[in-house]
C-alpha positions in Angstrom: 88.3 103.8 88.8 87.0 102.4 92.2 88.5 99.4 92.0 92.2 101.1 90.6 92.7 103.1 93.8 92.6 99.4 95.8 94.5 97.9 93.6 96.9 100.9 93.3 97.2 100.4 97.6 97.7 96.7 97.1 100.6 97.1 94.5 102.2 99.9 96.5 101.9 98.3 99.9 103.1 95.0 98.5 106.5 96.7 97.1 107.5 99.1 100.2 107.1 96.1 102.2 109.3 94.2 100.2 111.7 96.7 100.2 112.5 98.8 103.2 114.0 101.8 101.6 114.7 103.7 98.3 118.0 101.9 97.9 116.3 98.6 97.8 114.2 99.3 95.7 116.5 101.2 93.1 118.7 98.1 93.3 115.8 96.0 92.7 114.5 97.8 89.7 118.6 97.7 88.5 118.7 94.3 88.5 115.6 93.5 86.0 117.6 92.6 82.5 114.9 92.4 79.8 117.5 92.6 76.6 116.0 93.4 72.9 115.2 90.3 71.4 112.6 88.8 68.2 110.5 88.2 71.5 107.1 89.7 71.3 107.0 92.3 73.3 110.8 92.4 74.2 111.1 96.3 73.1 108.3 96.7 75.0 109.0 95.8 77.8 112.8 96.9 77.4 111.4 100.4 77.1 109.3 100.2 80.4 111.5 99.0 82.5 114.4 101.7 81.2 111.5 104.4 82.1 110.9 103.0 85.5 114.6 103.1 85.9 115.2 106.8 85.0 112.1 107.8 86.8 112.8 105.4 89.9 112.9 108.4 92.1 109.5 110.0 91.1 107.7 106.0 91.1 109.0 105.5 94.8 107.6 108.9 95.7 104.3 108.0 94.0 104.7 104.2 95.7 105.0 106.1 99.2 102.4 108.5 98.5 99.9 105.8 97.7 100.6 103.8 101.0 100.1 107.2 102.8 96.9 107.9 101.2 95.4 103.9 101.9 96.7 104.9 106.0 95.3 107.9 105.8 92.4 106.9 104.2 92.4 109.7 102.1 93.8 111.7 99.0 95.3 115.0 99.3 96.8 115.6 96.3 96.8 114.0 93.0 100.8 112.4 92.9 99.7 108.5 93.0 101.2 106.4 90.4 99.6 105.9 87.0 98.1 102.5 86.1 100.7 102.2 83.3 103.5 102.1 85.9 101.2 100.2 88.5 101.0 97.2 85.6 104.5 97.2 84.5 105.5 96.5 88.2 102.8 94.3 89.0 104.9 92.6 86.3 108.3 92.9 86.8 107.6 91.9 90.5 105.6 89.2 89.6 107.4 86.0 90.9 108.3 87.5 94.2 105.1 90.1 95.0 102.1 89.3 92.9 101.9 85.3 92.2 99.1 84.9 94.2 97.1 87.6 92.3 97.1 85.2 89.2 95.4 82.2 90.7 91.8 83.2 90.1 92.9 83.3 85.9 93.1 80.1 84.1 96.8 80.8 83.5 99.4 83.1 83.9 99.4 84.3 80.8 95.8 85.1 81.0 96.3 87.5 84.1 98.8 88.8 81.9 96.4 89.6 79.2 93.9 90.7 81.5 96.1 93.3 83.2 97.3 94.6 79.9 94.0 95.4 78.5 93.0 96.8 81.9 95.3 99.2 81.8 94.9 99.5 77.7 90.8 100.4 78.3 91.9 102.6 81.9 93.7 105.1 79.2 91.3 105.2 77.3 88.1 106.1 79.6 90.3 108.7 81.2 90.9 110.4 77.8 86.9 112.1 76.8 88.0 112.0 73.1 88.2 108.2 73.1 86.1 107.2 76.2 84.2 104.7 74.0 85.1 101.2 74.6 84.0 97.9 72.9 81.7 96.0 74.8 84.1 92.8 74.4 86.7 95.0 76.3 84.0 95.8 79.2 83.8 92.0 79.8 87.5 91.4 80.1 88.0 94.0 82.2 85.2 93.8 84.6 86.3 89.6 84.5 89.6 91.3 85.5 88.4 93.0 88.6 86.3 90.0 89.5 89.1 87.9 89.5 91.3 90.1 91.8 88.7 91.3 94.0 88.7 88.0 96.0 92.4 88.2 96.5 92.5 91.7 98.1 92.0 92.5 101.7 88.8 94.7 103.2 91.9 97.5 104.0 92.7 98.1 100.6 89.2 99.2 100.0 89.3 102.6 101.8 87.6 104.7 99.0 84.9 102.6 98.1 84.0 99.0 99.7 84.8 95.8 97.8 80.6 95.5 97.8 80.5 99.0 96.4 82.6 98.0 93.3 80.9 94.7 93.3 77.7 96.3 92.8 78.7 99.0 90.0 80.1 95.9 88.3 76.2 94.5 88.5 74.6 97.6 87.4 77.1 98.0 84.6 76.0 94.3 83.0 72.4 95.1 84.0 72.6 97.9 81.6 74.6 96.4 78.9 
């Protein structure tokens, strides 16, 4: 969860830059088609970017609340977007916001993989009743945080250092 609050000031930092006001970004989140298809994942994705859209309001507070928090270095309430919504727009926004973040991944599609069962093992570890994960998962998702690590600045580390998370990540193989 260390790592997640970076990331979570990277994503949110990345998008309010990009666009300069609510309208922008409401306009920006209009214009993503992603029609129903016999694509994998088409009603998937479909559905999240329709729940983005009707709760574009509430995710651009969250986004501004998160940029807030990484100036102010500090949390005062608990309104920060959820990592569900952080992925999908990682996502959506790839091309234009978060290219870059792929390059430490063999592909694409890998990053892609790797962000989906980063926030697929996140739900789960924040949920008690199923905070059991395989240890297969643990390697992809500390692989994951590895990878992006690199690619984030020192500022987006304001809860815990990057070294801090580097050395959970150690302890946590030690053990396993």
């Amino acid at each position: 969860k260390s790592f997640e609050v970076s990331y979570r000031s990277l994503v949110s930092e990345r998008i309010l830059n990009k666009f300069n006001n609510e309208n922008e970004f409401f306009d920006a989140l209009h214009n993503i088609k992603i029609e129903k298809s016999s694509l994998i994942n088409s009603g998937k994705l479909q559905s999240n970017i329709s729940r983005l859209k009707s709760e574009k309001n509430k995710v651009y507070s969250e986004l501004v609340y998160s940029v807030d928090c990484l100036s102010q270095q500090d949390y005062q309430k608990n309104e920060v977007i959820y990592v569900g919504e952080l992925i999908d727009l990682t996502m959506f926004f790839f091309a234009t916001l978060f290219n870059d973040l792929s390059s430490n991944f063999d592909t694409r599609e890998q990053f892609v993989y790797f962000s989906d069962k980063y926030k697929s093992i996140r739900n789960d570890l924040s949920h008690p009743a199923s905070s059991k994960i395989l240890l297969e998962d643990c390697k992809l998702v500390l692989t994951f945080i590895r990878n992006l690590l690199p690619k984030m600045e020192d500022k987006h580390f304001w809860y815990v250092t990057k070294d801090v998370i580097l050395d959970k990540i150690e302890i946590l193989v030690s053990n396993i």
